[in-house]
C-alpha positions in Angstrom: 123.9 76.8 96.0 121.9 76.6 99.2 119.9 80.2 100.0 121.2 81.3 103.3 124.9 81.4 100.6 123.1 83.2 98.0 121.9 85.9 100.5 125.1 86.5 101.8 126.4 87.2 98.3 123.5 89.4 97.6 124.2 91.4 101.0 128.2 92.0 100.6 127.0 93.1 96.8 124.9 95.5 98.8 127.4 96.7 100.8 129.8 96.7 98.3 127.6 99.2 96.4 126.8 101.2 99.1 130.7 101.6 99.6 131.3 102.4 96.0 128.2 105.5 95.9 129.2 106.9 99.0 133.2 107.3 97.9 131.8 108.9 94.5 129.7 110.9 96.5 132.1 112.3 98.8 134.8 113.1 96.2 132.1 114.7 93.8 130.9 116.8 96.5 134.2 117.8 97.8 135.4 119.2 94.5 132.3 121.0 93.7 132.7 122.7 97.4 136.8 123.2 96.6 135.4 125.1 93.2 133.3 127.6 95.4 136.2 128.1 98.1 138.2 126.7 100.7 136.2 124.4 103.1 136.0 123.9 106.6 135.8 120.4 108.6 132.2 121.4 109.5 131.2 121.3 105.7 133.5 118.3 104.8 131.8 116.1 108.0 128.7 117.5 106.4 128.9 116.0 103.3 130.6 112.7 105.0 127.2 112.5 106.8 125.3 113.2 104.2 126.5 110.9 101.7 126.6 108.1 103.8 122.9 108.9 104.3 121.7 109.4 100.5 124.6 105.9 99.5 122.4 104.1 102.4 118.8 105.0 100.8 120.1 104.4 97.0 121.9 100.7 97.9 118.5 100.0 99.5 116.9 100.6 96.6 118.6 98.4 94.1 118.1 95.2 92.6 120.8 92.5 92.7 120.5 90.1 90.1 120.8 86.9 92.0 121.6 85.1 89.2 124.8 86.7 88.4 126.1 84.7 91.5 125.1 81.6 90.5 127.8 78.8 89.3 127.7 77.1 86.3 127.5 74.0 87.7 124.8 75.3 90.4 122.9 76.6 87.2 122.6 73.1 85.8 121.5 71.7 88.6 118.8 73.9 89.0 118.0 73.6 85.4 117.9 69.4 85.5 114.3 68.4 85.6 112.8 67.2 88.9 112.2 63.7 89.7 109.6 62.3 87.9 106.4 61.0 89.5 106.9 57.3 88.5 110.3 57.2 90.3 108.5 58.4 93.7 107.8 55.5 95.9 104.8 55.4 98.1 105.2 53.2 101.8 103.1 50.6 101.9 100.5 50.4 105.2 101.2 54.7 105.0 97.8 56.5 105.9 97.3 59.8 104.4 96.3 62.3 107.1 92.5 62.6 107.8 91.4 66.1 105.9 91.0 68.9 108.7 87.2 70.2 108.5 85.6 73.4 109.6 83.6 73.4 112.1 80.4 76.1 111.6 78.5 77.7 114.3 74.9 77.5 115.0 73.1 81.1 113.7 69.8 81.8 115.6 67.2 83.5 113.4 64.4 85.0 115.1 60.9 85.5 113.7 59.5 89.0 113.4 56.1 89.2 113.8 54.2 92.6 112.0 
């Protein structure tokens, strides 16, 4: 599965989470409020805003297991060894890149004389 896919998956899980807390949220708070009296479209938008806020900050926070999203086929793949090192072929007449060096800078010392 190539990456830019996986994060995708991980982001609509996000969302999808983020959906979920803020519904739960909302319908929690809205019955506690109904217990205490009637309310009025100032508290309700209230606690709209406000869970969408704290549902925001909490799907932030959590960690999607990115394996969960991952094929079975995908999952062998990945689990297949790598090529071995006698199968990789090496050009003949191919340099290797010179090794890049530091250069240092000249430090003046001066003699103090008591």
């Amino acid at each position: 599965m190539k990456k830019s896919k996986l994060k995708s998956l991980v982001k609509s899980a996000r969302k999808t989470a983020e959906k979920d807390i803020r519904s739960s949220l909302t319908n929690s708070l809205n019955e506690i409020a109904a217990q205490f009296g009637e309310g009025s479209k100032k508290l309700s938008k209230d606690i709209t805003k406000g869970s969408k806020q704290l549902a925001k900050k909490l799907a932030a926070d959590i960690k999607i297991d990115k394996a969960s999203f991952i094929k079975k086929e995908d999952a062998a793949i990945i689990e297949t060894d790598p090529q071995p090192l006698s199968s990789v072929v090496v050009k003949e007449g191919a340099q290797a890149a010179p090794a890049k060096t530091k250069k240092t800078k000249a430090v003046k010392t001066e003699e103090v004389q008591l």
